[in-house]
C-alpha positions as CSV (number, residue, x, y, z in Angstrom):
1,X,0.0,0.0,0.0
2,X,1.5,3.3,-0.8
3,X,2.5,6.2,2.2
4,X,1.3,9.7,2.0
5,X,3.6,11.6,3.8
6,X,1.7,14.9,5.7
7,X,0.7,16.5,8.5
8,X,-3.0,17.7,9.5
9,X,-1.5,21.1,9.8
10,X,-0.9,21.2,6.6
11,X,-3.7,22.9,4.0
12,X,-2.2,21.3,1.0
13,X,-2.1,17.4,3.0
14,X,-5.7,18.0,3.3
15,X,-6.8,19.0,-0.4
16,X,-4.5,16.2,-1.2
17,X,-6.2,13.5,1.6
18,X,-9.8,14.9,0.1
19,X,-8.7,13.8,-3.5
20,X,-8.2,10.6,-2.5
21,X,-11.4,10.1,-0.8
22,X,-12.9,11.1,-3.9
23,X,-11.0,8.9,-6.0
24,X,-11.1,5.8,-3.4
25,X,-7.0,5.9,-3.8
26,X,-6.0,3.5,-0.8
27,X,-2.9,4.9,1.1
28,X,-1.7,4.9,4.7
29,X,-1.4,8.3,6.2
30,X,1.8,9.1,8.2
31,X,1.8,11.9,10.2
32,X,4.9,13.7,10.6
33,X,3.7,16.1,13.1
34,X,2.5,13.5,15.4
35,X,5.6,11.7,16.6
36,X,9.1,11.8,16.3
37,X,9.4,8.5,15.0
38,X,7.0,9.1,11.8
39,X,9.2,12.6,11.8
40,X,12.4,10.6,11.6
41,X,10.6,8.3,8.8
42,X,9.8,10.9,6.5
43,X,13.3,12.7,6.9
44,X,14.9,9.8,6.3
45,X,13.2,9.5,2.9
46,X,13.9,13.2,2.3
47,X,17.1,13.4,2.8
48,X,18.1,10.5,1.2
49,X,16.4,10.9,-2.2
50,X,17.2,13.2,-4.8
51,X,13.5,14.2,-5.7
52,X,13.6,16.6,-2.7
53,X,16.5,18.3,-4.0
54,X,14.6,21.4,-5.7
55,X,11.7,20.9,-2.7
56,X,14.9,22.0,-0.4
57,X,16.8,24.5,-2.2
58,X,13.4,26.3,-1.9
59,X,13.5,25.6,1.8
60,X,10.0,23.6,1.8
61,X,9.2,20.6,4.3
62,X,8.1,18.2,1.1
63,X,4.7,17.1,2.2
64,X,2.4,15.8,0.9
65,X,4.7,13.0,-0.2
66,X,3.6,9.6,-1.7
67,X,5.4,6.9,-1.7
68,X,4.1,3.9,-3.9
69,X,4.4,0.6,-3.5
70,X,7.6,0.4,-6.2
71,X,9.2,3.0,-4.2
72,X,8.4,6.1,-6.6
73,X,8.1,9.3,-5.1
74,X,5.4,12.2,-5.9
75,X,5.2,15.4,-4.9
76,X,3.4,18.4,-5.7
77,X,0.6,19.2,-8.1
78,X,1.6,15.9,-9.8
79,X,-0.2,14.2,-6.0
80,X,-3.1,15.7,-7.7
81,X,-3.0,13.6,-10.9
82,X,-3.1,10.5,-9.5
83,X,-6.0,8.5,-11.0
């Protein structure tokens, strides 16, 4: 099952979770706000993979991030495109 990076205090993690809803795309939520351990998780991932390497020259977090099952990343409006 893929992972969708976020945080609920994030506006864009939301639009993105609603999506899916509508779409009925299966994904397990991590929540990088809520422990340290899904924090650690994620950042791991980040800094570890060179899709984030524009998302951090602009100094954003990264979220919402998917991760699917074959270990592709997506970020960013493309999130949106998933069908």
């Amino acid at each position: 099952m893929s992972k969708m990076y976020g945080s609920l205090l994030c506006p864009d993690c939301i639009e993105a979770q609603e999506y899916f809803k509508k779409i009925n795309y299966k994904y397990e939520f991590i929540n990088i706000t809520e422990s340290m351990e899904n924090l650690k998780e994620f950042l791991y991932l980040r800094d570890t993979s060179k899709e984030f390497d524009e998302i951090k020259d602009l100094k954003y977090i990264g979220i919402p991030c998917i991760l699917t099952d074959d270990n592709k990343i997506i970020l960013g409006d493309d999130i949106l495109k998933i069908k």
